[in-house]
C-alpha positions as CSV (number, residue, x, y, z in Angstrom):
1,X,131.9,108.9,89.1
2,X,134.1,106.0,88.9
3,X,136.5,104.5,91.5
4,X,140.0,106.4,91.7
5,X,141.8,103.3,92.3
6,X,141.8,100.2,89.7
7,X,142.9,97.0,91.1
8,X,143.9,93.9,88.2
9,X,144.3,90.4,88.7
10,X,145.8,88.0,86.4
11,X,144.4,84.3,87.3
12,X,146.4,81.4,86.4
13,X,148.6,80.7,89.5
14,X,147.3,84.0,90.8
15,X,144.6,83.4,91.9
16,X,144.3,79.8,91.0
17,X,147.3,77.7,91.9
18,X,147.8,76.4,88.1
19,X,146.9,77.2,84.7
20,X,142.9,76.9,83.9
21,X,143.9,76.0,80.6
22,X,146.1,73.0,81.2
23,X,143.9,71.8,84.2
24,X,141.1,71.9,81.7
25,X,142.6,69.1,79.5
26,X,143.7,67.3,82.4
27,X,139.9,66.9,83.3
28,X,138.6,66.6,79.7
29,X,141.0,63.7,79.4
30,X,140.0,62.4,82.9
31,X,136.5,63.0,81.5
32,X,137.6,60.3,78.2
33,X,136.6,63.3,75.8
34,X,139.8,63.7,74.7
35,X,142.6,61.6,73.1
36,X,145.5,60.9,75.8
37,X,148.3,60.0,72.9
38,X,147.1,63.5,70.8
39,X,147.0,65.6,74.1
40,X,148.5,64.5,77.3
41,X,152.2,65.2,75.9
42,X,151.2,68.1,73.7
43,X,149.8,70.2,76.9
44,X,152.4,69.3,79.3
45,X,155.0,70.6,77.0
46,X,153.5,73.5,75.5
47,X,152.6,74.3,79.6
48,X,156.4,74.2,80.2
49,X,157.6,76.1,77.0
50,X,154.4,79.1,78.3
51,X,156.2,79.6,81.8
52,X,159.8,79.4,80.4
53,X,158.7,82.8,77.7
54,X,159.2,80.2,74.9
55,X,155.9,79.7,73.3
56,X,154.3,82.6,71.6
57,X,151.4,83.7,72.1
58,X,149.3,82.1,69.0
59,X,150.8,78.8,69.6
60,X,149.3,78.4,73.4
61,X,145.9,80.3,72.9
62,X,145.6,78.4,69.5
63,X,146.5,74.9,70.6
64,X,144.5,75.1,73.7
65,X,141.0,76.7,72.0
66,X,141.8,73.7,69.6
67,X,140.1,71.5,72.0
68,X,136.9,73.0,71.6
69,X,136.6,72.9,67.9
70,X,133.2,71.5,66.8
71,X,132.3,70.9,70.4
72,X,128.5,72.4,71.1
73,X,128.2,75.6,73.8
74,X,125.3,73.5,75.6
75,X,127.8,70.2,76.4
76,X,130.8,72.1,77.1
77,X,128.8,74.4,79.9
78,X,127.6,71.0,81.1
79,X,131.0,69.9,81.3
80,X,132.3,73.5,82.6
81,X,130.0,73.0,85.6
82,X,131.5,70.0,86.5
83,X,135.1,71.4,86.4
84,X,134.4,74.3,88.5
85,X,132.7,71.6,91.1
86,X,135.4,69.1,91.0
87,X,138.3,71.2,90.0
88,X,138.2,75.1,90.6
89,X,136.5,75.3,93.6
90,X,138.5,73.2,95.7
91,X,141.9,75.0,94.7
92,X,140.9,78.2,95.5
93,X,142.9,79.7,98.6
94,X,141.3,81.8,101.2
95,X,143.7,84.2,101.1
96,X,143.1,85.1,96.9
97,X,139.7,85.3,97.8
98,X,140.1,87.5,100.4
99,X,142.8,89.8,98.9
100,X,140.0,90.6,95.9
101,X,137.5,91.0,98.6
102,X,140.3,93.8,100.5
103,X,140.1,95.8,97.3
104,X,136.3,95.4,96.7
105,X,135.8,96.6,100.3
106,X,137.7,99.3,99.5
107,X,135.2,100.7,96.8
108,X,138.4,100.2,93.9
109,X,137.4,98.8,90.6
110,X,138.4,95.1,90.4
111,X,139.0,93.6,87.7
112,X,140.2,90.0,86.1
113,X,142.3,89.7,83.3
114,X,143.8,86.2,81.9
115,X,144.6,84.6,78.7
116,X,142.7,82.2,79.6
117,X,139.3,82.5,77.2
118,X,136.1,83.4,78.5
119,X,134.5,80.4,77.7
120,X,136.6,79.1,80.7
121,X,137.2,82.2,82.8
122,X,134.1,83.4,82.8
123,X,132.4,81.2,85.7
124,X,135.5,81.6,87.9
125,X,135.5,85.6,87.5
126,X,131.6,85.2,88.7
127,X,133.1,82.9,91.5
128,X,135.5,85.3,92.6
129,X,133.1,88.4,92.6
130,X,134.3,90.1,89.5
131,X,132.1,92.2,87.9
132,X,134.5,93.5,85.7
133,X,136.5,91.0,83.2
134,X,138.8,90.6,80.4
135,X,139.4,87.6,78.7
136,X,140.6,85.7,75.2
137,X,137.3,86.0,73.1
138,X,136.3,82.6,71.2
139,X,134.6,82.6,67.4
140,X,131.4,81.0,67.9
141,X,129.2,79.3,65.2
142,X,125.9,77.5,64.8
143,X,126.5,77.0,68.8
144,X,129.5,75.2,68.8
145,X,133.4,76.3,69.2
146,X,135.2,76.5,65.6
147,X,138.7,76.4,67.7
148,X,139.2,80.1,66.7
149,X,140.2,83.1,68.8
150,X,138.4,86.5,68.2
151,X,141.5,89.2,68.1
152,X,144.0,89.0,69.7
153,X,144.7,87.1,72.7
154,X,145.0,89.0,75.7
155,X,148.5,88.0,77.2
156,X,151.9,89.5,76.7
157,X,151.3,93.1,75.3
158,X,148.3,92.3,74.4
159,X,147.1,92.0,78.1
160,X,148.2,95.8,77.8
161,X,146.1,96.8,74.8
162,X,143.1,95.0,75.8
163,X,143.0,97.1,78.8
164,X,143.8,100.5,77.4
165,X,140.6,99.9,74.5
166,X,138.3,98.0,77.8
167,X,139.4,101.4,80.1
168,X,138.7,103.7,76.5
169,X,135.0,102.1,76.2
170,X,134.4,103.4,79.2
171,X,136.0,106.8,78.8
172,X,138.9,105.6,81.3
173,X,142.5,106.1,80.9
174,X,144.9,104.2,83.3
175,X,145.6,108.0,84.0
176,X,142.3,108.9,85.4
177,X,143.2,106.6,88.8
178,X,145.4,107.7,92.0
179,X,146.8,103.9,91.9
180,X,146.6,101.3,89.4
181,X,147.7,97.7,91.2
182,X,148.3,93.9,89.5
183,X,149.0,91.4,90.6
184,X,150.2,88.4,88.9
185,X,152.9,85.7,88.8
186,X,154.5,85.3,85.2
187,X,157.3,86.8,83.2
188,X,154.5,87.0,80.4
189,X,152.8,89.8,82.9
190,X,155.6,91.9,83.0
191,X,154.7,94.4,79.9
192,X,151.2,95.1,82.4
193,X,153.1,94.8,85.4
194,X,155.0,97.8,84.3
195,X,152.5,100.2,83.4
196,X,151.2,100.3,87.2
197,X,151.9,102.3,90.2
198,X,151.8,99.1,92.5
199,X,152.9,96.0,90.6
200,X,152.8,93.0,92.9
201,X,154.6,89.4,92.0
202,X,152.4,86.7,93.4
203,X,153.8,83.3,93.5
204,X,156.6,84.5,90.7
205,X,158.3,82.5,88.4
206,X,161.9,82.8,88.1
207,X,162.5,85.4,86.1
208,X,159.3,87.6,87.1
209,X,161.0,87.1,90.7
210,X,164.5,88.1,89.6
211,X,162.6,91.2,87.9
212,X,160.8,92.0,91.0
213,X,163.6,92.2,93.2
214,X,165.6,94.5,90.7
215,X,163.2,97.1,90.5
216,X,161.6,96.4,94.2
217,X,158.4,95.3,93.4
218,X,157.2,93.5,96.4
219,X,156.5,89.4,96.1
220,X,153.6,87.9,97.7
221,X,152.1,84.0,98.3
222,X,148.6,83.5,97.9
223,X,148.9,79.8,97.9
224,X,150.6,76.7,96.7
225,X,151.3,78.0,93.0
């Protein structure tokens, strides 16, 4: 018998206070295995064109998986581990970890889901205590990134349709739980946000606020996002 109560959280300034992607070539470049002139710019725009609803959602999955091409699964787990020491588990807030633990307590199924590709999202879904997790796949060959996505990414509507075939896998239907909650901070979230019972903004951007407070939606902090 499975929970009666699904609980979903995005991650990038969720439950992280920035974007795993960007703050991944901010260390690969700190780390000297990446160009500064080809990337520095490149990310910090893209980043900025992401938050405003301006870049679709090829562009950012594409350009940031792009960093990865031709670079071997071994080195970049090395590297990974690294970033979660130096990087991921310094930013994360008590209170993010202890809102995932509320619903956990609770006996409600959790569950992470972010554009951000599994590659990346993977070890902070472990860190968080998520057993359950969706993610942008990554085409793997001869043990090494080919800087491709595996179907589509899952942000936008996607994020939706991801969920409805994960929840169908398991013989779920969003309709088979009393209450259905996410939380998560970005316009970009709003197609998901909307298909809930209990949508929660959590350290909202403009225009997720502004939609929040139309339609009542309560808006939350869970750190310095």
């Amino acid at each position: 018998m499975h929970p009666d109560v699904l609980a979903l959280f995005d991650l990038d300034n969720t439950l992280l206070p920035f974007d795993t992607d960007e703050q991944w070539v901010r260390f690969m470049l700190d780390c000297m295995e990446l160009d500064a002139v080809e990337y520095a710019a490149a990310s910090d725009d893209l980043a900025r064109r992401y938050k405003r609803g301006e870049a679709g959602a090829y562009e950012f999955t594409e350009f940031y998986v792009s960093v990865l091409r031709g670079r071997s699964l071994v080195d970049m787990h090395r590297l990974h581990e690294r970033f979660m020491a130096e990087r991921v588990r310094p930013a994360v807030d008590d209170r993010a970890r202890a809102l995932v633990e509320k619903h956990k307590g609770l006996g409600h199924m959790v569950v992470l889901t972010t554009a951000t590709s599994r590659f990346l999202s993977g070890p902070i879904a472990a860190e968080l205590g998520f057993e359950h997790h969706i993610a942008t796949e990554l085409e793997i060959a001869n043990d090494a990134f080919t800087g491709r996505i595996l179907g589509p990414p899952n942000m936008r509507e996607g994020k939706v349709e991801r969920l409805l075939t994960w929840l169908a896998s398991r013989g779920l239907r969003l309709a088979n739980f009393r209450e259905t909650w996410f939380y998560s901070d970005s316009q970009n979230d709003i197609p998901l946000l909307s298909h809930v019972t209990h949508p929660v903004a959590v350290n909202p951007d403009m225009v997720l606020a502004a939609h929040a407070r139309h339609h009542g939606w309560p808006q939350i902090s869970l750190g310095d996002a």
